[in-house]
MARFILO-195524 format. One record per residue (C-alpha): residue in one letter; x, y, z. Coordinates in steps of 0.001 Angstrom, whole numbers, plus 500000, padded with zeros to 6 digits. Layout:
% MARFILO-195524
AXYZ/...
***
This chain:
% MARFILO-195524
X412346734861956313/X411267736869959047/X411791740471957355/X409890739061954374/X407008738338956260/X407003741408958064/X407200743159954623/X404315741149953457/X402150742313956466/X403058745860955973/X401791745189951832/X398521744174953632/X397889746712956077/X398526749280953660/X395871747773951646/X393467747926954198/X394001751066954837/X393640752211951561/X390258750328951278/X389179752426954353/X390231755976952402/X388429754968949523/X385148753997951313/X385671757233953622/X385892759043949956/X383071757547948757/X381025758620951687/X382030762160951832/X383208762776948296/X386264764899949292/X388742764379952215/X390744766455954613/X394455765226954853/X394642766261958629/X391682764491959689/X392763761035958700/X395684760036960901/X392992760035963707/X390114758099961804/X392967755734960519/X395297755182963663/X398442756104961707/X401147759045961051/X399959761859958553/X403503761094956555/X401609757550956252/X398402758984955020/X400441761358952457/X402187758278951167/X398766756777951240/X397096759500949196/X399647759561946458/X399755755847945606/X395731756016945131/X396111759554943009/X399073757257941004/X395865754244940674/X394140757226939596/X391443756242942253/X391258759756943754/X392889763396942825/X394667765309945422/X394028768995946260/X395246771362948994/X394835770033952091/X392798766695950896/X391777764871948359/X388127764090945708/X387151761726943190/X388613761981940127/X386176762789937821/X386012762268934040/X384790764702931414/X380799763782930436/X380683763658926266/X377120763897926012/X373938761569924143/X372010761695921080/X368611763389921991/X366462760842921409/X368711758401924167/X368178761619926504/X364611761429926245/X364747758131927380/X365984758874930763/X364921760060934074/X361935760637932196/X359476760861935260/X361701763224936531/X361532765216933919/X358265765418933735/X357819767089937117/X360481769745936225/X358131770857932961/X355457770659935091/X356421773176937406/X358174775061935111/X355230775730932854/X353883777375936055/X356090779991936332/X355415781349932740/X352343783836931992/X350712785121929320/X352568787823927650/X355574786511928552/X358612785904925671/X360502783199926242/X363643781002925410/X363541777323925623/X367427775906925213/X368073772675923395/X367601769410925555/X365569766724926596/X364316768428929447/X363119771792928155/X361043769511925328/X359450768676928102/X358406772047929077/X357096772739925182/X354710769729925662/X353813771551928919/X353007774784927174/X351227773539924258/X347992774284925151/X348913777525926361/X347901781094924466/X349980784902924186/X353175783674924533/X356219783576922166/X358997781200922531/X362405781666920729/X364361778186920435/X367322776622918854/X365883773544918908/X364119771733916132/X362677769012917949/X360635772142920284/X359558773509917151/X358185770551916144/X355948769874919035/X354746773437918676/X353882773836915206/X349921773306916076/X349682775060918771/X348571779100919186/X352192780104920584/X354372782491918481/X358139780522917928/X361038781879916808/X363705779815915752/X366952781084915312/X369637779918912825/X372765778197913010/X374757775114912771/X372902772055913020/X374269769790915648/X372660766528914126/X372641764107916736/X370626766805919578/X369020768740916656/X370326772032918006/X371578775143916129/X374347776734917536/X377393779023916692/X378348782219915954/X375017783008913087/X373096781649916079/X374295784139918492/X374120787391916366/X370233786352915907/X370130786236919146/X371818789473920496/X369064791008918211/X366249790024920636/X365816789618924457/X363142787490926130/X361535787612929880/X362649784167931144/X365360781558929904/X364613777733930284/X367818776058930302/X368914772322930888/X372923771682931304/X374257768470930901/X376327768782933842/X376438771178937040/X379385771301939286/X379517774143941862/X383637774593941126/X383615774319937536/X379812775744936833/X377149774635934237/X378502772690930904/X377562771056928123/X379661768880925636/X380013771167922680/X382277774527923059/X380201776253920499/X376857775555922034/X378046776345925284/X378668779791923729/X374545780018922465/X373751779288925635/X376233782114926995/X374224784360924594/X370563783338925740/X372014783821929352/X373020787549928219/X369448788716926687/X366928787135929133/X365864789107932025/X365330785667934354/X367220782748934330/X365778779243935138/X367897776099935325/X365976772708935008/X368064769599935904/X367428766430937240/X369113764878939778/X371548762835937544/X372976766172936594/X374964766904939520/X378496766832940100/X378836766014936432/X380935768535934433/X381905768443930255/X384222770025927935/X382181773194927496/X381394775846930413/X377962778110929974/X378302780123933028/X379193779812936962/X376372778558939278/X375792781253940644/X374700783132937432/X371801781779937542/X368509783449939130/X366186780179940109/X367116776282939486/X363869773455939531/X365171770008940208/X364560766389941540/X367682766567943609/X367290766382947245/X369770768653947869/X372585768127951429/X372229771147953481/X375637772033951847/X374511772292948113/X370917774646949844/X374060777144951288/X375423777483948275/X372691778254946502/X371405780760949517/X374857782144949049/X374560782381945336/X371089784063945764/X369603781296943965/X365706780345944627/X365113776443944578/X362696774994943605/X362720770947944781/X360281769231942758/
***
């Protein structure tokens, strides 16, 4: 009886401790193996065995030398459920983005709820030209003064977005000043992605012909990643979001040479 409950109070305290890594997880979003021993009162052997049974919960992924979240693949939302969110945010992002375009200036607005945004901004405005593969842009632009080009391609129903490879040869036939381009997910490891492989490739392509590019994401964007990559972080030139960025994510972008803009 004795050895029984013993091994029941072991089951417990293991437990417990496991409910501490988690919350210290949570907290920090990745661990460090040889730090925990100390924070925990226990034997690193301990914490390995630890860290495997919550990897085998799938409650955490190890990596060398610690451990993050495991993190699932994002698979994207119909435009017009886009639209609905983080809409104030959004807002503010156009706002300043239409600032930072002139007259005379050529530019491309990607697909996305956020760079609509930035074509109701604009609307008003005279002497520019904006290439798009979005439908939905060239719809609120149709009565305004601005020149729009919009390119073909596959229709991608649900975001009204042309992509693919007729998409990109239109494309590599022109080059604009600045690129406006919303990501459904940015992740400083894995880079900027989007749902669909093919128009993660368009938006490879408008990366490749535009002399600037701007990233506009709200805050709900980060540390999400899905199936298709665009480009690493640090390919881009300036990023405009709602984020209030840890002194961590600022380095990175200092490092990357990106300007923020914190909106």
């Amino acid at each position: 009886m004795k050895s029984t409950k013993n091994g029941n109070n072991n089951v417990v305290f293991r437990e417990e401790r496991l409910e501490k890594i988690l919350a210290l997880l949570d907290k920090e979003d990745r661990l460090v193996t040889k730090n925990l021993p100390s924070i925990l009162n226990t034997t690193s052997v301990t914490i390995r065995k630890d860290i495997a049974i919550l990897e085998q919960r799938g409650l955490l992924k190890r990596t060398h030398g610690g451990a993050i979240k495991p993190r699932k693949l994002f698979h994207g939302l119909a435009l017009n459920e886009k639209e609905k969110l983080n809409l104030e945010e959004k807002i503010r992002i156009a706002k300043k983005a239409a600032k930072l375009i002139s007259e005379g200036d050529t530019i491309i607005l990607d697909s996305g709820s956020t760079t609509s945004f930035i074509a109701k901004e604009i609307k008003q405005m005279k002497g520019i030209t904006v290439i798009t593969n979005a439908i939905n842009i060239v719809s609120i632009l149709l009565n305004s003064d601005i020149e729009v080009i919009l390119i073909g391609g596959s229709l991608l129903k649900e975001t009204s977005t042309l992509v693919g490879p007729l998409a990109d040869d239109v494309l590599r036939k022109m080059s604009a000043d600045k690129l406006f381009i919303g990501v459904d997910g940015i992740d400083f490891e894995v880079g900027l992605t989007t749902p669909n492989i093919l128009e993660a490739n368009t938006s490879r392509v408008m990366m490749e012909m535009s002399g600037e590019i701007i990233l506009v994401v709200d805050a709900s964007k980060f540390g999400r990643r899905s199936l298709g990559v665009i480009s690493k972080v640090s390919e881009v030139d300036s990023i405009i979001t709602t984020k209030k960025l840890s002194e961590n994510e600022l380095k990175k972008f200092a490092d990357y040479d990106v300007e923020v803009f914190i909106v």
